[in-house]
DOMIVEX-884297 format. One record per atom (N, C-alpha, C, O, CB): atom name; x, y, z; residue number from 1. Coordinates in steps of 0.1 Angstrom, whole numbers, plus 5000, padded with zeros to 4 digits. Glycine has a CB too. Example, Ala and Ser with C-alpha at 12.3 -4.5 7.8 and 13.67 -1.06 7.14 Angstrom:
2
R name   xx   yy   zz resi
R    N 5132 4943 5078    1
R   CA 5123 4955 5078    1
R    C 5132 4967 5078    1
R    O 5142 4967 5085    1
R   CB 5113 4955 5090    1
R    N 5128 4978 5071    2
R   CA 5137 4989 5071    2
R    C 5129 5000 5079    2
R    O 5134 5011 5080    2
R   CB 5141 4994 5057    2
end
This chain:
165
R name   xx   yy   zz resi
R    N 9388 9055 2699    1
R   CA 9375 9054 2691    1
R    C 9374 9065 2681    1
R    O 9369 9062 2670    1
R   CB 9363 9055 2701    1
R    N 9380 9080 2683    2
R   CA 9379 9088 2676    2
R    C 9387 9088 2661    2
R    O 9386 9097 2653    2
R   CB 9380 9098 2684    2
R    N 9398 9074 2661    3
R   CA 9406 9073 2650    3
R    C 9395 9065 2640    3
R    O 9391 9069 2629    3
R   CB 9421 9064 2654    3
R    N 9392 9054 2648    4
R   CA 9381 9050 2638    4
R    C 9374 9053 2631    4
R    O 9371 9049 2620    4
R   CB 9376 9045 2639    4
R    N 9365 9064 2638    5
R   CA 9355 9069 2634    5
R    C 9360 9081 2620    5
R    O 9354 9084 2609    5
R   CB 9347 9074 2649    5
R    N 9371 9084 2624    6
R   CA 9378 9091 2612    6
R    C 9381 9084 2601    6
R    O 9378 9088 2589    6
R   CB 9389 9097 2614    6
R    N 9389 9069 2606    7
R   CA 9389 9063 2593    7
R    C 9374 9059 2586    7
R    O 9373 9060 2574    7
R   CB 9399 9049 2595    7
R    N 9367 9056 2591    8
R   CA 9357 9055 2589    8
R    C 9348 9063 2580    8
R    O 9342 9059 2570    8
R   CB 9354 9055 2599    8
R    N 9350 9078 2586    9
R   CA 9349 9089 2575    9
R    C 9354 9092 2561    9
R    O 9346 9096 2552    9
R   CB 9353 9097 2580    9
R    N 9371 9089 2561   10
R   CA 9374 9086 2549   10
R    C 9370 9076 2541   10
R    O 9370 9075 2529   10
R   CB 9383 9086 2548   10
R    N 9368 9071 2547   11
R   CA 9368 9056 2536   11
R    C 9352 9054 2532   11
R    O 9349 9045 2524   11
R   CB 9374 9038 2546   11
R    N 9341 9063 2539   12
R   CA 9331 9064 2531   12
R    C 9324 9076 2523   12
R    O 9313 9077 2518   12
R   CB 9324 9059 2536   12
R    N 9335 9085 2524   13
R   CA 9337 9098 2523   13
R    C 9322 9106 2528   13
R    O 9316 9115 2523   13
R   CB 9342 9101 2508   13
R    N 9320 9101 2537   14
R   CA 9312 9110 2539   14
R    C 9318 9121 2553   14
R    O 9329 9123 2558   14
R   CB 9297 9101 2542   14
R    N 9303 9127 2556   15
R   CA 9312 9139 2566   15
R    C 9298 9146 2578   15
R    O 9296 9157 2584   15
R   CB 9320 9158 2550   15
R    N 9292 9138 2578   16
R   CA 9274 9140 2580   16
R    C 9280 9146 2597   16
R    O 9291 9142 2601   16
R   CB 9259 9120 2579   16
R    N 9272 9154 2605   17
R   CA 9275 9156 2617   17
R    C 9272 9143 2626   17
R    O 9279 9143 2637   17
R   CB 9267 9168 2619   17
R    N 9263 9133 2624   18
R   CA 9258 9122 2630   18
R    C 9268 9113 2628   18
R    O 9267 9102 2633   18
R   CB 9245 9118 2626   18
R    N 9277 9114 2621   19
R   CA 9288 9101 2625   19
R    C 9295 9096 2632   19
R    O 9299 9084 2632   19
R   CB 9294 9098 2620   19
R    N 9301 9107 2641   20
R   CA 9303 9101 2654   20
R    C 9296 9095 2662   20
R    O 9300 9087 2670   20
R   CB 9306 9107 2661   20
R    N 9282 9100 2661   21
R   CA 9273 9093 2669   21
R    C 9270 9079 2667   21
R    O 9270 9069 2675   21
R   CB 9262 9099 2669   21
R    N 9268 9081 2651   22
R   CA 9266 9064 2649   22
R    C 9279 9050 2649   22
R    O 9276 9039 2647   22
R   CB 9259 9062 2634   22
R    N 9293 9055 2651   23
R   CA 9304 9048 2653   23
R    C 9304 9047 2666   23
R    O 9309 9037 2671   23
R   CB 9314 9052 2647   23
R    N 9301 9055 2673   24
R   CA 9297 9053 2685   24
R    C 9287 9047 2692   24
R    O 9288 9044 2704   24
R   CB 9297 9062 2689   24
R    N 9276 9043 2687   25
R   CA 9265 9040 2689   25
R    C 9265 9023 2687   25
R    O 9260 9014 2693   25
R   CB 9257 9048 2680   25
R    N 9274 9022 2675   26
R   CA 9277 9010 2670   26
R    C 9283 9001 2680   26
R    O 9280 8991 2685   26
R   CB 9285 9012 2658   26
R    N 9299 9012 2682   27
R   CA 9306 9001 2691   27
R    C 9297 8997 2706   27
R    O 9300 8987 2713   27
R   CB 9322 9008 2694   27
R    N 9289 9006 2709   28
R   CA 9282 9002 2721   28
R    C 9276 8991 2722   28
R    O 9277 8982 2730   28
R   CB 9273 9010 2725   28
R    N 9265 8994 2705   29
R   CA 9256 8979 2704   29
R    C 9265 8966 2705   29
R    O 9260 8957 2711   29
R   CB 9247 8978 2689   29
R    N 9281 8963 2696   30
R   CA 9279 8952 2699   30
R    C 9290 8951 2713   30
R    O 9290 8940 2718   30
R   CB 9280 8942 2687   30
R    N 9299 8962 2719   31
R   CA 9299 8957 2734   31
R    C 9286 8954 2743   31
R    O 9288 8950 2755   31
R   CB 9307 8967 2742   31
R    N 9270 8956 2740   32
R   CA 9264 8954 2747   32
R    C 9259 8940 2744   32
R    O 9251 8934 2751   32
R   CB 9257 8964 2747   32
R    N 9263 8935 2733   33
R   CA 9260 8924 2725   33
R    C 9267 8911 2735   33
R    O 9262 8903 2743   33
R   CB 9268 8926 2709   33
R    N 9283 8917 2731   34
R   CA 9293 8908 2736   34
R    C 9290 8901 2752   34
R    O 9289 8890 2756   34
R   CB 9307 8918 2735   34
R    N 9287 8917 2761   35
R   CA 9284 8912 2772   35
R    C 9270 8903 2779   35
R    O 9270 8897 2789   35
R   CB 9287 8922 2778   35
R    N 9259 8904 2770   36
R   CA 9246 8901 2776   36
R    C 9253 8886 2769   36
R    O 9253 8877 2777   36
R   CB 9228 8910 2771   36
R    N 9258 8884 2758   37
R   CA 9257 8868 2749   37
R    C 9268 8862 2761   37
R    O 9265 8852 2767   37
R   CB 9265 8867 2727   37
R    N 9279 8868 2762   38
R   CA 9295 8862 2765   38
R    C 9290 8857 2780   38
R    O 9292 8845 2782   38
R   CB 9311 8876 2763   38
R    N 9284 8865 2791   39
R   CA 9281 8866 2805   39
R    C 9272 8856 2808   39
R    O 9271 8849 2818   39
R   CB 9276 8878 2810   39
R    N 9264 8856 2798   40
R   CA 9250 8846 2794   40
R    C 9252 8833 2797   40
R    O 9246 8826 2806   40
R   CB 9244 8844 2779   40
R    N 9266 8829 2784   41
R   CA 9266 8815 2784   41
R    C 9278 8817 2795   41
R    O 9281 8807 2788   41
R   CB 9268 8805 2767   41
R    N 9287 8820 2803   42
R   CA 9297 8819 2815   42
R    C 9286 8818 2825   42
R    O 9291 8816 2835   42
R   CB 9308 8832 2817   42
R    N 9277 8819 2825   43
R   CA 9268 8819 2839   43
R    C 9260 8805 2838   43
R    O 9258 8799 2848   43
R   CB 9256 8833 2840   43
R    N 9256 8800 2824   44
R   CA 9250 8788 2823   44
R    C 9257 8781 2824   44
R    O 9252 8772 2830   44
R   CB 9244 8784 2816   44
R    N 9274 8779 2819   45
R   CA 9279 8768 2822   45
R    C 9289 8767 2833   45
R    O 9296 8757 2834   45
R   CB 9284 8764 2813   45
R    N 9290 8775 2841   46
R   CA 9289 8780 2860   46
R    C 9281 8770 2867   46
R    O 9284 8764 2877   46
R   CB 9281 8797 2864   46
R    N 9264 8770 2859   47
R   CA 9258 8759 2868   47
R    C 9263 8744 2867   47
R    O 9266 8737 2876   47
R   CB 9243 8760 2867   47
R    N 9263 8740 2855   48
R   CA 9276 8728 2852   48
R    C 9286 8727 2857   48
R    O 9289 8716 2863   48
R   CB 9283 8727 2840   48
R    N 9298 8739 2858   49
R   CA 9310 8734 2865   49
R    C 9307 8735 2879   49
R    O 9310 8726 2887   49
R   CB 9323 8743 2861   49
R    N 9302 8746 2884   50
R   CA 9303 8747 2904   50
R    C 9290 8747 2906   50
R    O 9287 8756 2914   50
R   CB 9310 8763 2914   50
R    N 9278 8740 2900   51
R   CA 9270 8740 2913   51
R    C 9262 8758 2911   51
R    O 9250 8759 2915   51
R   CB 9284 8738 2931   51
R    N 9267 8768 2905   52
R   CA 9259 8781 2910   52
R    C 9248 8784 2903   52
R    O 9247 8778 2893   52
R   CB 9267 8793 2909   52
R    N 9239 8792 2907   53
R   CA 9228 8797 2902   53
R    C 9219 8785 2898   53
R    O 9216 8784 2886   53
R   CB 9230 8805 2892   53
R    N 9215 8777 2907   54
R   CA 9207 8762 2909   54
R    C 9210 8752 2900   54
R    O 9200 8745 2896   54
R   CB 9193 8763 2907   54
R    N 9225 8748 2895   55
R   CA 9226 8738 2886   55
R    C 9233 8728 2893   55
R    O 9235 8728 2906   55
R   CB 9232 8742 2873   55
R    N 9238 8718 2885   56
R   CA 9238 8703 2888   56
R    C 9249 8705 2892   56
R    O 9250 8696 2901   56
R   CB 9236 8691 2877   56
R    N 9262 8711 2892   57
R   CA 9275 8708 2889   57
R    C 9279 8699 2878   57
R    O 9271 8696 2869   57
R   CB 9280 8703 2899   57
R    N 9295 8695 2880   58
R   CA 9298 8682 2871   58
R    C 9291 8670 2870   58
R    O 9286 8665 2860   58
R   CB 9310 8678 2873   58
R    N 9290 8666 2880   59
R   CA 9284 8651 2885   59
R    C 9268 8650 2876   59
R    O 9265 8643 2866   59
R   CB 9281 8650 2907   59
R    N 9262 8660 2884   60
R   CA 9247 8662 2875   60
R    C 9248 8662 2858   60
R    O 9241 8655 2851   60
R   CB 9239 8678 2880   60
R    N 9256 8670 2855   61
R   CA 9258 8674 2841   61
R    C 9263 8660 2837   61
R    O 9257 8654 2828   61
R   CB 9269 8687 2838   61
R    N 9272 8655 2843   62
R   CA 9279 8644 2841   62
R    C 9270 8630 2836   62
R    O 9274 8621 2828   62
R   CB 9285 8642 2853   62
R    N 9259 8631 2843   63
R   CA 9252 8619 2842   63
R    C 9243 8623 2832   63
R    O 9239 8614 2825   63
R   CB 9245 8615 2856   63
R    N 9239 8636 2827   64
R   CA 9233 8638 2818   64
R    C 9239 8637 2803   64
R    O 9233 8635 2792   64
R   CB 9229 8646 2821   64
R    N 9251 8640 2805   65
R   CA 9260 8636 2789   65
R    C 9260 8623 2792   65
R    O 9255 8618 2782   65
R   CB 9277 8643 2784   65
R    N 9264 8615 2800   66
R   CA 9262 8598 2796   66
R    C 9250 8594 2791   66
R    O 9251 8586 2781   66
R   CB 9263 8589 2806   66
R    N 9235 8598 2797   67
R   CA 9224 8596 2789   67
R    C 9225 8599 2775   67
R    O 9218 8593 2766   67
R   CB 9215 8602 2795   67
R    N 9234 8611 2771   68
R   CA 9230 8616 2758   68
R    C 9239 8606 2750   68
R    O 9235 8605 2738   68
R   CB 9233 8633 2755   68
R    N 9251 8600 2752   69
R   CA 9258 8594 2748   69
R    C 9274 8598 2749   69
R    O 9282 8590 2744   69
R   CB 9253 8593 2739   69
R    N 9277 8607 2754   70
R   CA 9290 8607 2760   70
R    C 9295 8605 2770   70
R    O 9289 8607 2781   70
R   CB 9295 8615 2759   70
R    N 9306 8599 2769   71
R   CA 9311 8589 2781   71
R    C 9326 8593 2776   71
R    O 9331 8593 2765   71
R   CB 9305 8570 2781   71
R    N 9333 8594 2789   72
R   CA 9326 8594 2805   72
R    C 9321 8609 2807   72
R    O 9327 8620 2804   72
R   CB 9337 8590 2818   72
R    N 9309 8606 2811   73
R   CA 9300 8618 2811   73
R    C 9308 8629 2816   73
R    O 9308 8639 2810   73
R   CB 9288 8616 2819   73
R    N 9315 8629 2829   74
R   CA 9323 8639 2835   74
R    C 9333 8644 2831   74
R    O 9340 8653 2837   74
R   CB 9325 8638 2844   74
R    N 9335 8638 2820   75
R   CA 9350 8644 2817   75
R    C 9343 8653 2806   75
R    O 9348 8664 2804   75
R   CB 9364 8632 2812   75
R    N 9333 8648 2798   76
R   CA 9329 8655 2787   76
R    C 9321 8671 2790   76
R    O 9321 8680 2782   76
R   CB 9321 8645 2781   76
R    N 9316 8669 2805   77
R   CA 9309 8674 2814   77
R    C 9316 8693 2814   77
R    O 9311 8704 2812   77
R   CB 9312 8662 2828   77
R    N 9331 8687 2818   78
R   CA 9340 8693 2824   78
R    C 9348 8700 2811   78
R    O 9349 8713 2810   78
R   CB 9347 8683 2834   78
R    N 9352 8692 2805   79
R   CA 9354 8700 2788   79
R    C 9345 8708 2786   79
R    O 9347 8719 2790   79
R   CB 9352 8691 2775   79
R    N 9331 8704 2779   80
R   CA 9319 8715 2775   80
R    C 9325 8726 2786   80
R    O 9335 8734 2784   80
R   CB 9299 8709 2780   80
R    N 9319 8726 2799   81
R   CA 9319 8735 2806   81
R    C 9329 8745 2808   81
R    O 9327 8757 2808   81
R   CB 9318 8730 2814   81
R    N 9340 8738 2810   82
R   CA 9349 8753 2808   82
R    C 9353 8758 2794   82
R    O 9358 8769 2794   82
R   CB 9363 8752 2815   82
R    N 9352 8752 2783   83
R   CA 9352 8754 2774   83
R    C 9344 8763 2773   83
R    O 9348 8772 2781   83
R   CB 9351 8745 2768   83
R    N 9335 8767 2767   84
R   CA 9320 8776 2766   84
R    C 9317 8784 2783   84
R    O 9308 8792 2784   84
R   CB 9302 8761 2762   84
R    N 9325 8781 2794   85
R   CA 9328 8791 2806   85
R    C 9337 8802 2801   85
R    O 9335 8814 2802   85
R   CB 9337 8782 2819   85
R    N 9349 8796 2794   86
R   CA 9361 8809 2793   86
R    C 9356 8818 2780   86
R    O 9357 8830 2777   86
R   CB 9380 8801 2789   86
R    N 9351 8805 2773   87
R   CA 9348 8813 2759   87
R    C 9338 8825 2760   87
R    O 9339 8835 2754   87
R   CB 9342 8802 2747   87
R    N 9327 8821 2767   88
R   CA 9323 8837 2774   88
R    C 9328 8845 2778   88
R    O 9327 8857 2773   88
R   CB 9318 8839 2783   88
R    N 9336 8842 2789   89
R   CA 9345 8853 2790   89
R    C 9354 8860 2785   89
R    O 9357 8870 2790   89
R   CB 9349 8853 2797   89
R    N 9360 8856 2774   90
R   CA 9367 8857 2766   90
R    C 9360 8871 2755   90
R    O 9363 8881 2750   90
R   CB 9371 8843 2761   90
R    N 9346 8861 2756   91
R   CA 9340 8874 2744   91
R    C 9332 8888 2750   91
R    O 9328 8899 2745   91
R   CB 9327 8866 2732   91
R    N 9331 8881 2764   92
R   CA 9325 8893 2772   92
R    C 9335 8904 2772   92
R    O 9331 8916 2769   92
R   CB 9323 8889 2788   92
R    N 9348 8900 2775   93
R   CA 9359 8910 2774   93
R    C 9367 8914 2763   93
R    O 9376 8922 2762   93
R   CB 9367 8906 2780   93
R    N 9361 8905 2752   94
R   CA 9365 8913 2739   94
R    C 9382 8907 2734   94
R    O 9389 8911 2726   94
R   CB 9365 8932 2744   94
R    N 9384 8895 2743   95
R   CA 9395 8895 2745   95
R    C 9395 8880 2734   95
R    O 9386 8872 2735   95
R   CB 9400 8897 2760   95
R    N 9405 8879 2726   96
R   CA 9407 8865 2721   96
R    C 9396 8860 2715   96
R    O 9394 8848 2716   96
R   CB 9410 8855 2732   96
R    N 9387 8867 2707   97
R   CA 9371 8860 2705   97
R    C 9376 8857 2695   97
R    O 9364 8855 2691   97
R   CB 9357 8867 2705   97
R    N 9382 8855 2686   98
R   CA 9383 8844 2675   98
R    C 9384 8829 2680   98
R    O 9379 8819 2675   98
R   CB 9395 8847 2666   98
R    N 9393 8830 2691   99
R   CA 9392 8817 2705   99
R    C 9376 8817 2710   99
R    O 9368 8808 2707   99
R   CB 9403 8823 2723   99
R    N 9374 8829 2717  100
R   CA 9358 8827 2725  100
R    C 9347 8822 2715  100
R    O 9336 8819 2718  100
R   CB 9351 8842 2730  100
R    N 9351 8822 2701  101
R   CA 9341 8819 2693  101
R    C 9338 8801 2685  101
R    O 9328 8794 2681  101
R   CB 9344 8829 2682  101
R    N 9356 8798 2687  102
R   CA 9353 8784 2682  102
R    C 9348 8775 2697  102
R    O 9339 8767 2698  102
R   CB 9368 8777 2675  102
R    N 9357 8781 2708  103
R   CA 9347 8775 2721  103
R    C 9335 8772 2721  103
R    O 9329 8761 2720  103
R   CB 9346 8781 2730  103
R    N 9329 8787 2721  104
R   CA 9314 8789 2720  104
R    C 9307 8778 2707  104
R    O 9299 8769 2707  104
R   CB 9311 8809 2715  104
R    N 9313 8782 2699  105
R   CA 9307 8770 2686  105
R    C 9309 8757 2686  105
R    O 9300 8750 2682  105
R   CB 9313 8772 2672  105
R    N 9323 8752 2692  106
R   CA 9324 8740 2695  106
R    C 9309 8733 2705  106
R    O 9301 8725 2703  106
R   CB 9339 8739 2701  106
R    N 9311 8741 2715  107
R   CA 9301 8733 2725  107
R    C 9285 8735 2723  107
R    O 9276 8728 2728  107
R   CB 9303 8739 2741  107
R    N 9284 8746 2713  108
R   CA 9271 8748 2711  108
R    C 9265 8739 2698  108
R    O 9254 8734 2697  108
R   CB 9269 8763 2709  108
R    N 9275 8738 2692  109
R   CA 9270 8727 2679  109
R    C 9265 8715 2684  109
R    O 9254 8710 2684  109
R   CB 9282 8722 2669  109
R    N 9279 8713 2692  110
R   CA 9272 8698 2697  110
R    C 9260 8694 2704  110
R    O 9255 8683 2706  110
R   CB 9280 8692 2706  110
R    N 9253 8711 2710  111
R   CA 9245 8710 2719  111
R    C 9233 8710 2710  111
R    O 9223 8707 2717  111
R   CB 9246 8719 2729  111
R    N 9232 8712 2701  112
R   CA 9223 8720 2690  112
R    C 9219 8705 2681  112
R    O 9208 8700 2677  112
R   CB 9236 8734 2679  112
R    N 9234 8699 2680  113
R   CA 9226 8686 2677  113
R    C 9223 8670 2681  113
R    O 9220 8660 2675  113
R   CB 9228 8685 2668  113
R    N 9228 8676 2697  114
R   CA 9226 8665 2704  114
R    C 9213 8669 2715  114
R    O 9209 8662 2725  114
R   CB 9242 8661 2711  114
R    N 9209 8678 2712  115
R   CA 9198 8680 2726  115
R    C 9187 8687 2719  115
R    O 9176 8682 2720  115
R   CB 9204 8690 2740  115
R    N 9191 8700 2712  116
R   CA 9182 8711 2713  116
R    C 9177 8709 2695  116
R    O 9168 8717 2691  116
R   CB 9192 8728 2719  116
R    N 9180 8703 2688  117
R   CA 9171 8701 2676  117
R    C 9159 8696 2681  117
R    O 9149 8703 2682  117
R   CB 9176 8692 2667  117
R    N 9160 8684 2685  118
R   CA 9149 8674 2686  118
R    C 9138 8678 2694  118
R    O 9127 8671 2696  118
R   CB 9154 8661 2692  118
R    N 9141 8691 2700  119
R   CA 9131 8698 2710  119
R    C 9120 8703 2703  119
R    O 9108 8701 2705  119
R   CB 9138 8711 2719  119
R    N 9127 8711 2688  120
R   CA 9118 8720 2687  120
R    C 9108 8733 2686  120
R    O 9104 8735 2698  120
R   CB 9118 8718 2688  120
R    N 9104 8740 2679  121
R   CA 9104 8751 2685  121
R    C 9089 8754 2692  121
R    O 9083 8764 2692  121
R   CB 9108 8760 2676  121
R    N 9085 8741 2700  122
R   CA 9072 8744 2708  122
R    C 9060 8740 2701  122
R    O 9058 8736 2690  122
R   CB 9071 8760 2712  122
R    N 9051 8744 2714  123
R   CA 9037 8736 2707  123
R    C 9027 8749 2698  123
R    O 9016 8747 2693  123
R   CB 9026 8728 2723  123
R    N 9034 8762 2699  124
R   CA 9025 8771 2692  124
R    C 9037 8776 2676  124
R    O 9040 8787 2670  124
R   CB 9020 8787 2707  124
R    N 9040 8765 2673  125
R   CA 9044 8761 2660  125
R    C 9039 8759 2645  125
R    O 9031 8751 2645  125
R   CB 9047 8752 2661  125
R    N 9042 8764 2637  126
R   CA 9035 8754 2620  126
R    C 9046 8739 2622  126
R    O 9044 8731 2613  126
R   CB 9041 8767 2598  126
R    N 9052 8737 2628  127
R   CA 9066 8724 2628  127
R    C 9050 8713 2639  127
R    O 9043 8703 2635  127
R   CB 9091 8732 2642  127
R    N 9049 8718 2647  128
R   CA 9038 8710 2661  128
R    C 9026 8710 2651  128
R    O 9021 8700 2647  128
R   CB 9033 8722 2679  128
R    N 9022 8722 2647  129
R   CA 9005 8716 2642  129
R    C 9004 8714 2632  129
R    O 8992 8711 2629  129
R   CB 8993 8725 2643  129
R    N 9016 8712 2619  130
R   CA 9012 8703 2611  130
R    C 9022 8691 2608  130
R    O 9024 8687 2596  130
R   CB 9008 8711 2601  130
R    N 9026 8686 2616  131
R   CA 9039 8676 2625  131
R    C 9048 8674 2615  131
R    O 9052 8664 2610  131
R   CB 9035 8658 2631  131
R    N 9052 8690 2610  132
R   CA 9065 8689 2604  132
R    C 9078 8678 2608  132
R    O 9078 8672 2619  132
R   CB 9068 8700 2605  132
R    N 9088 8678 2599  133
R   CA 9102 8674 2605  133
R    C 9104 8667 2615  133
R    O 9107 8672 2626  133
R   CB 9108 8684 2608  133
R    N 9104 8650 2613  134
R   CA 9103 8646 2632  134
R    C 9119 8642 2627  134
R    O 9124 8635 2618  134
R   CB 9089 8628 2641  134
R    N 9123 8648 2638  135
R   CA 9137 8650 2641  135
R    C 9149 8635 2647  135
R    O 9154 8634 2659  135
R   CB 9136 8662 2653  135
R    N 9149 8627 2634  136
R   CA 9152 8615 2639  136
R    C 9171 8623 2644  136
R    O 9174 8635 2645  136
R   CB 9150 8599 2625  136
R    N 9181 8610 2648  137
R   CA 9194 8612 2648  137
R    C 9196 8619 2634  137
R    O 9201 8630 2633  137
R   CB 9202 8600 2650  137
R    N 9193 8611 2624  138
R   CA 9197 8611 2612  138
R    C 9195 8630 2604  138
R    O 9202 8637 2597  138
R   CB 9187 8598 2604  138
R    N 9186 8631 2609  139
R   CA 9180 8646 2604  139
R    C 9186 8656 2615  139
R    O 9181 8667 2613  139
R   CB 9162 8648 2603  139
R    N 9190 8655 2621  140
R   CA 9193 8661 2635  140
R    C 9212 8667 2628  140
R    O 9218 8678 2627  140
R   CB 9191 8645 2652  140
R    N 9215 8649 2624  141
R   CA 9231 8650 2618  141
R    C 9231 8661 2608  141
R    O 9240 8670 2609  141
R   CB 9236 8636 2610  141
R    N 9225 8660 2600  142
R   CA 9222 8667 2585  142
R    C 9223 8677 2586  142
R    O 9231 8684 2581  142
R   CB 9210 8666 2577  142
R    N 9211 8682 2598  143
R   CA 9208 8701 2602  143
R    C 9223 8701 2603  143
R    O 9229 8708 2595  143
R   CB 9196 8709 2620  143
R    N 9226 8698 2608  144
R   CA 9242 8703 2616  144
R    C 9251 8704 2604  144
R    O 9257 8715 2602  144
R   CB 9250 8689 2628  144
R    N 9251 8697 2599  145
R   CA 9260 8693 2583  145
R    C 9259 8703 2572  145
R    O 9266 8707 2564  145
R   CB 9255 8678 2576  145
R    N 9247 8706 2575  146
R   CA 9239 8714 2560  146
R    C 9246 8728 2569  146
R    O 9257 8732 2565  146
R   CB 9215 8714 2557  146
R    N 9241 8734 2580  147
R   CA 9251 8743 2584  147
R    C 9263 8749 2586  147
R    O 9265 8761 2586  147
R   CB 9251 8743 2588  147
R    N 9274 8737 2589  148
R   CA 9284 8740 2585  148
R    C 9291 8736 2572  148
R    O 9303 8739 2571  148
R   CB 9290 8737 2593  148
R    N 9287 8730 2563  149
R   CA 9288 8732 2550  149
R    C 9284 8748 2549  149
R    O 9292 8757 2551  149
R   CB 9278 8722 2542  149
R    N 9275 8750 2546  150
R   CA 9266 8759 2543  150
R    C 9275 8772 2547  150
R    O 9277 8781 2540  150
R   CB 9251 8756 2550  150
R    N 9280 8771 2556  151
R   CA 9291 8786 2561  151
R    C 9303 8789 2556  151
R    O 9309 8799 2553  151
R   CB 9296 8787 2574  151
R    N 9307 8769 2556  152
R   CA 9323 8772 2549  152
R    C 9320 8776 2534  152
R    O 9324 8786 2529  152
R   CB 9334 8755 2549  152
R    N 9311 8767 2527  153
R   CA 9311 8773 2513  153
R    C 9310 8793 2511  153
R    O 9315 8800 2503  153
R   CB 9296 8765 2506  153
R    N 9303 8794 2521  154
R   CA 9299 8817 2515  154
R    C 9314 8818 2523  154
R    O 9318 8828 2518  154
R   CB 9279 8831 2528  154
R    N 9323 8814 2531  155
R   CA 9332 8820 2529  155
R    C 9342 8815 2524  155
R    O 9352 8822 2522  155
R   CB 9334 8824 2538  155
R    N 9340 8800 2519  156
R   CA 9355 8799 2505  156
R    C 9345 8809 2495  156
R    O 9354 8816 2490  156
R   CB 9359 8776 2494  156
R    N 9337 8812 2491  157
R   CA 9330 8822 2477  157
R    C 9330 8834 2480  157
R    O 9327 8842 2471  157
R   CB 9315 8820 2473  157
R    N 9334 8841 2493  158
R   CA 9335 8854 2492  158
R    C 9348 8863 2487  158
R    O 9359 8858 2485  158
R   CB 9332 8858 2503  158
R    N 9344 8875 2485  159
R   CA 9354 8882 2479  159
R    C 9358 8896 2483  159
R    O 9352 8905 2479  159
R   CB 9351 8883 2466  159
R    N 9369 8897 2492  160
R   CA 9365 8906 2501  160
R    C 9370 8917 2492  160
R    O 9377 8915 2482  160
R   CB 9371 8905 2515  160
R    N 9365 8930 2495  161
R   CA 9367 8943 2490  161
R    C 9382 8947 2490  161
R    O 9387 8948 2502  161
R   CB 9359 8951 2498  161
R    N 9390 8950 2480  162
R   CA 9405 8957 2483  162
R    C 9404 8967 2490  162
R    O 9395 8974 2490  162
R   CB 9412 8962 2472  162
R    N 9413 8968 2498  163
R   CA 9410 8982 2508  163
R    C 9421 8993 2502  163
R    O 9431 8988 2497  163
R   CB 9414 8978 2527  163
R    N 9419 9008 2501  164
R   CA 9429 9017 2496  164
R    C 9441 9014 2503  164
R    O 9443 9010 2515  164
R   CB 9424 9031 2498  164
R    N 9448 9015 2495  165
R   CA 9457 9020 2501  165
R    C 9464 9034 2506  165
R    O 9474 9033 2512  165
R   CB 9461 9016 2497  165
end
């Protein structure tokens, strides 16, 4: 940690007595990041795969992606699940998260616009009290679309900084 924080030093030339503290501070926040997000979703989709911490298992999950429209529910069930299982752990541990992240993104997109648009963000809303946006399939597709458009374009347009050599 103490290399970084040196490169770190040169490369913004600064020399402040607090900068160890704040490269240090830093890397804490996002290992504290990594572990509350990465453990989070490995524990929610735990109740999907086994049954733990009061969920359905496969079967339950199973029957609920066939309602949503995937079939066969359990296999899709069983994908999500360990999919977005490892990919937590993966980022809990810091390990492979360019992996833990398309996991995590893969299963969350789909969740995002197969479940959790159309929800909403509650009844103490400006979307609820003045009945904004009713969230057909069609607009549901779009959010999703407009998003990942919307990401790939800022990073085909970015320009990353040359680094010294």
């Amino acid at each position: 940690m103490s290399a970084c924080i040196c490169e770190w030093r040169e490369a913004t030339g600064t020399d402040h007595t607090n900068t160890t503290c704040k490269g240090a501070n830093m890397n804490a926040g996002i290992l504290l990041i990594r572990l509350v997000f990465g453990l989070m979703m490995a524990a929610h989709r735990s109740q999907e795969l086994f049954s733990w911490f009061g969920g359905y298992g496969i079967a339950g999950t199973g029957q609920f992606f066939e309602a949503l429209g995937f079939r066969p529910g359990n296999t899709f069930a069983a994908l999500a699940g360990l999919a977005a299982f490892f990919g937590g752990l993966l980022l809990a541990f810091g390990f492979a998260t360019p992996l833990a992240a398309v996991l995590i993104i893969s299963v969350m997109s789909t969740a995002i616009g197969s479940v959790h648009l159309g929800n909403g963000p509650g009844a103490f809303s400006c979307d609820a009290i003045f009945g904004l946006l009713p969230w057909t399939p069609s607009v549901k597709l779009a959010a999703v679309a407009i998003g990942v458009v919307g990401g790939c374009v800022n990073l085909a347009i970015r320009r990353p900084v040359a680094q010294p050599a």
